[in-house]
C-alpha positions in Angstrom: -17.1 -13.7 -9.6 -15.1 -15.3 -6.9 -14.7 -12.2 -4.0 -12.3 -12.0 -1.1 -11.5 -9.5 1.3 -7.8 -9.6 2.8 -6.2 -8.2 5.8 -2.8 -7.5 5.3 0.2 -6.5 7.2 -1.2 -8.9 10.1 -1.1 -12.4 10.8 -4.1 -11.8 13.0 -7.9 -10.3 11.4 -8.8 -7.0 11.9 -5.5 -6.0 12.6 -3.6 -4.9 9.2 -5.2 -2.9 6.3 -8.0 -4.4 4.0 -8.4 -4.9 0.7 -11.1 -6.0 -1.5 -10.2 -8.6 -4.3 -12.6 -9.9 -7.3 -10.9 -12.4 -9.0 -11.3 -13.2 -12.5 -12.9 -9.5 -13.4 -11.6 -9.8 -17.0 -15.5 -9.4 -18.2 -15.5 -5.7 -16.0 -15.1 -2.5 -18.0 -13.2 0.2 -15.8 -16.7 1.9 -14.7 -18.2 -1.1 -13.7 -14.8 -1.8 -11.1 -14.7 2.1 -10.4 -18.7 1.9 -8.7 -17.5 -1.7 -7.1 -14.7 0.1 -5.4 -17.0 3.4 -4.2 -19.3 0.4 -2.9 -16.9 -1.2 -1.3 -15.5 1.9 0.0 -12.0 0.5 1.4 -8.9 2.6 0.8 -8.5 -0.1 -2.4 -9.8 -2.7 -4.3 -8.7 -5.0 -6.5 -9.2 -6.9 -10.1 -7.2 -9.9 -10.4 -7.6 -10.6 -14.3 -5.4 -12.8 -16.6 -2.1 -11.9 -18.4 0.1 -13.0 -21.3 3.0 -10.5 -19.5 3.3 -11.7 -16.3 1.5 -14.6 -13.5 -1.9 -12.2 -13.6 -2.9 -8.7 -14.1 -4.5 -6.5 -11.4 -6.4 -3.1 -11.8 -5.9 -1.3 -8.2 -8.9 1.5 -7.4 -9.8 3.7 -4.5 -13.0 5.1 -4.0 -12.1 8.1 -6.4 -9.5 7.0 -9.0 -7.4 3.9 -10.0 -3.8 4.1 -9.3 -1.0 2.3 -11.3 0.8 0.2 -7.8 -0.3 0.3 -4.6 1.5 -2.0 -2.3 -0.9 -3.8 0.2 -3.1 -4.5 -2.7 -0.2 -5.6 -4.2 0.6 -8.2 -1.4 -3.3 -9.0 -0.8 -3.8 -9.5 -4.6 -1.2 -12.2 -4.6 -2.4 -13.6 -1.4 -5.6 -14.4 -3.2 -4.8 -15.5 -6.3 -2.6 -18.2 -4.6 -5.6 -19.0 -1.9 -7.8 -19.3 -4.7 -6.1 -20.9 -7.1 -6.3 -18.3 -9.9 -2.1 -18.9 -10.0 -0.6 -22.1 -8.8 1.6 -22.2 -5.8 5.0 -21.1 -6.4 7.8 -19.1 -4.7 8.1 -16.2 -7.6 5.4 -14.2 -9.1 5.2 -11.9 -11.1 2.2 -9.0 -11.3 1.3 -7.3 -14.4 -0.4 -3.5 -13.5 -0.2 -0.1 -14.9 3.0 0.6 -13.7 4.5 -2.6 -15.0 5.6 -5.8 -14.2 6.0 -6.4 -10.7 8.3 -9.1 -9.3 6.8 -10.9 -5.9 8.5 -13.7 -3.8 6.6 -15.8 -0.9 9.3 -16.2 1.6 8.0 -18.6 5.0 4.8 -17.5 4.4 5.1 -13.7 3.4 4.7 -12.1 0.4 7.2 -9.5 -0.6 7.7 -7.6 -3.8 10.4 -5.5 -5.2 9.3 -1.8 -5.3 9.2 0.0 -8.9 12.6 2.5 -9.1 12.2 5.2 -6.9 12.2 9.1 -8.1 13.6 11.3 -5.6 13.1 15.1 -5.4 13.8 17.8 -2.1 10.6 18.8 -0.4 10.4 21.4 2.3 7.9 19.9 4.8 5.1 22.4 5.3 2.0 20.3 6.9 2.1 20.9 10.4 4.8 19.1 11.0 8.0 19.3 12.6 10.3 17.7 10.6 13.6 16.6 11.3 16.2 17.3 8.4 14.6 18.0 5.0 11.4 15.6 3.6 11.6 14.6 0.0 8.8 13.6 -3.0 9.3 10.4 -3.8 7.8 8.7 -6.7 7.0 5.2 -6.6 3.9 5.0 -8.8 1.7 6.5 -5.8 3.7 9.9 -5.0 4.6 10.3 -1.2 5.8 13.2 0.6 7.8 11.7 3.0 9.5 13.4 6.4 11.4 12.2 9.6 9.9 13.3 12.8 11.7 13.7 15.8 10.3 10.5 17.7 7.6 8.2 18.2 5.7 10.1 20.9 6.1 13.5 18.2 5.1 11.0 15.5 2.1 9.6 17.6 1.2 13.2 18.8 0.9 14.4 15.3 -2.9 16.4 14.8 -3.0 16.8 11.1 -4.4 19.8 9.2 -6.4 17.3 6.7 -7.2 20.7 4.5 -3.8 21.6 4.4 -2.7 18.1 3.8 -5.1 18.0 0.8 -3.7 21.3 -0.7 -0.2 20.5 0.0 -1.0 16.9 -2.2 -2.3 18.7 -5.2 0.0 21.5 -5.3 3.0 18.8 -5.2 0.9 16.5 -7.6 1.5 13.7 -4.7 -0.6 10.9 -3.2 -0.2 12.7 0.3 2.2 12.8 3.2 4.3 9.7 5.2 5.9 10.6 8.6 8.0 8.3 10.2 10.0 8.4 13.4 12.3 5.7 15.4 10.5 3.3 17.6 11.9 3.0 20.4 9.6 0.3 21.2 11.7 -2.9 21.5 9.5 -4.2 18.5 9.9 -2.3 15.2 12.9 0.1 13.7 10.2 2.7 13.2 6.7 3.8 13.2 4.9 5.4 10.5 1.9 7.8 9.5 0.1 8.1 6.1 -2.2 10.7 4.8 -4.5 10.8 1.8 -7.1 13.1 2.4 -6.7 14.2 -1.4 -8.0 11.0 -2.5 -10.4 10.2 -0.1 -8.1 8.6 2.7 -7.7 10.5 6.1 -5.2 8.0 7.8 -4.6 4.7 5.5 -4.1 2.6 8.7 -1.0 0.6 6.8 0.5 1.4 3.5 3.1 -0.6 1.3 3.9 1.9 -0.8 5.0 4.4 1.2 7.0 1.8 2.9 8.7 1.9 -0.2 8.9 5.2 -0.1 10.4 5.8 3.1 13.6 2.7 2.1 14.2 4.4 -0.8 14.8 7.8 1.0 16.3 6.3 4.0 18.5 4.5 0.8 18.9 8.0 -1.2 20.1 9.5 2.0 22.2 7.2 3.7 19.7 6.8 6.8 19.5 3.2 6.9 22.0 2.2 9.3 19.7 4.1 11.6 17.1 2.0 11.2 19.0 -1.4 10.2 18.6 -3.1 7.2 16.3 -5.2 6.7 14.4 -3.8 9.2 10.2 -4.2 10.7 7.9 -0.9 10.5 4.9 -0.5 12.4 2.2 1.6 11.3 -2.0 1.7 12.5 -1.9 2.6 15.7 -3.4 5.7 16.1 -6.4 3.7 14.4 -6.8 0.6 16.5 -4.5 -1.7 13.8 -1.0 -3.0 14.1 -0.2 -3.5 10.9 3.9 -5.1 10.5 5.8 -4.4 7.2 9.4 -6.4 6.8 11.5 -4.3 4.8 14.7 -4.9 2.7 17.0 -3.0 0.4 18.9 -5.2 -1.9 21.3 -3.4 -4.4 19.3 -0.6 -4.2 16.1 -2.3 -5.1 13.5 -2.0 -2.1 11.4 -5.2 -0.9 8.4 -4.9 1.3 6.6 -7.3 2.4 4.0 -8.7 5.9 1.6 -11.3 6.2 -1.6 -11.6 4.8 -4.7 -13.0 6.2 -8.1 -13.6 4.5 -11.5 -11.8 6.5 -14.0 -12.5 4.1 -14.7 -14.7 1.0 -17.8 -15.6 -1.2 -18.8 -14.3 -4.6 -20.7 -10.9 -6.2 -23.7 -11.3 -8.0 -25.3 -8.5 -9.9 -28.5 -8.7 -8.4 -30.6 -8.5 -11.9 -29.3 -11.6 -13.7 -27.7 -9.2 -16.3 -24.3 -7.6 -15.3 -22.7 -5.1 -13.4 -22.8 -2.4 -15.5 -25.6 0.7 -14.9 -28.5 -0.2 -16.6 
C-alpha cells in the first residue's frame, strides 16, 4: 500500500504537524490500522479507503484509539489523495468518516473544510490556568475544553499540570484542553495551545480541530471581531513548529484550513509476504 507522511499547517517541512497516510487500506481490519498507528506513533494516522457516500473514506487513529474527525488529518488526508491520485483533482471534496460527511474546498493551494456543527457547553477552567472570562466544552467530534488567556507571553508561559490535565479530560469526557490568547505579533490574530495527555498527546504541536473549536466559541460568544474574521492562528511554538491555520466563519459554519506539504512517501510491506495482521 501506497504510504505518505504529510506536514500540515506549513508550507515549509518540519514545520506544521504530521500525519501518517496509507492510501487504499480498504483490505485493513481496524486492528491491523490500530498497531500501524502505535508504530507509527504520530499524534494520527490515516486510512484513505474508498466510498459510495462521499470522494473517499478515511479511518483517523492515534496511538491509543480512533477518533471520528480530526482536522489536520482531515487536511493531510485530502492532500494525499489528490497528490496521489486516489481522487482526481478538483476544487470540492467531500470526506466520508465516522462523524459524517465532510465538505473540503482547495482554495490557491489550501485545503479547507467546513467543521461538523459545534456543541457548546459552560466550563469553569480548572487546569492551572488563568483564564480570562469563562472556558466552555465544545464538541466538534474531538471534545475541547477551550479558554482565553490573558496574552501571548501568559499563553507562551503556560507550565501545564499534564496529570491534572489528564483528569480534568476524563472527568469532562473531553479530548483535552485549547488555550488561546491574542497575538500581538504582527503575524497571526492569535496563538494557541493544545493538550492531550489523556490520549497519549502532551502538546499536539498544531491542531485543526480545536481551531474549530476555538471559531465556534469565539462565534457562540461574540468574540470574533476581536480577533477578525477570517483571521490566521499560530500554534507550535513552544515545540520548535510554526504551524499557520486560516480560519473563517461563514453563516455560522466554521472553515479551517493551512497548507500542506508532503515529508515522506513510499509504500508498507508486511515484511512476511502474508499481511498485516498478527500472525
Amino acid at each position: 500500500m501506497k504510504f505518505k507522511q504529510v506536514d500540515v499547517f506549513t508550507k515549509l517541512p518540519f514545520l506544521g504537524n504530521p500525519v501518517a497516510v496509507v492510501i487504499g487500506a480498504d483490505g485493513l481490519d481496524t486492528e491491523a490500522m490500530q498497531r500501524i498507528a502505535r508504530w507509527t506513533n504520530l499524534s494520527e494516522t490515516t486510512f484513505l479507503e474508498k466510498s459510495e457516500r462521499a470522494d473517499y473514506r478515511v479511518r483517523i487513529f492515534t496511538p491509543l484509539a480512533e477518533l471520528p474527525f480530526a482536522g489536520h488529518p482531515t487536511l493531510g488526508t485530502a492532500h494525499a489523495a489528490l497528490e496521489s491520485g486516489f481522487v482526481s483533482s478538483k476544487s470540492k471534496l467531500t470526506q466520508e468518516c465516522k462523524a459524517g460527511i465532510i465538505d473540503l474546498s482547495v482554495e490557491d493551494g489550501r485545503i479547507f473544510l467546513k467543521g461538523p456543527p459545534a456543541k457548546i457547553a459552560p466550563w469553569k477552567g480548572e487546569a492551572g490556568a488563568k483564564l480570562v472570562g469563562e472556558g466552555a466544552r465544545v464538541d466538534v467530534g474531538p471534545v475541547w475544553l477551550v479558554g482565553e488567556m490573558a496574552d501571548a507571553n501568559a499563553l507562551a508561559g503556560y507550565a501545564p499540570d499534564l496529570a491534572s490535565i489528564a483528569r480534568l479530560s476524563l472527568d469532562a469526557k473531553a479530548t483535552g484542553l485549547t488555550l488561546f490568547a491574542k497575538a500581538g505579533d504582527g503575524i497571526a490574530a492569535l496563538h494557541l495551545r493544545t493538550f492531550a495527555p489523556a490520549h497519549g498527546i502532551a502538546e499536539d504541536p498544531v491542531c485543526g480541530s480545536c481551531n474549530v473549536a476555538v471559531a465556534a466559541f469565539l462565534h457562540e460568544k461574540n468574540l470574533l471581531e476581536k480577533f477578525g474574521n477570517p483571521y490566521v492562528a499560530r500554534q507550535g511554538m513552544q515545540l520548535g513548529r510554526d504551524g499557520r491555520i486560516y480560519v473563517r466563519v461563514e453563516a455560522g459554519a466554521v472553515w479551517v484550513g493551512g497548507d500542506c506539504v508532503t515529508c515522506i512517501e513510499g509504500e508498507l510491506k508486511s515484511g512476511s509476504g502474508t499481511d498485516f495482521r498478527r500472525a
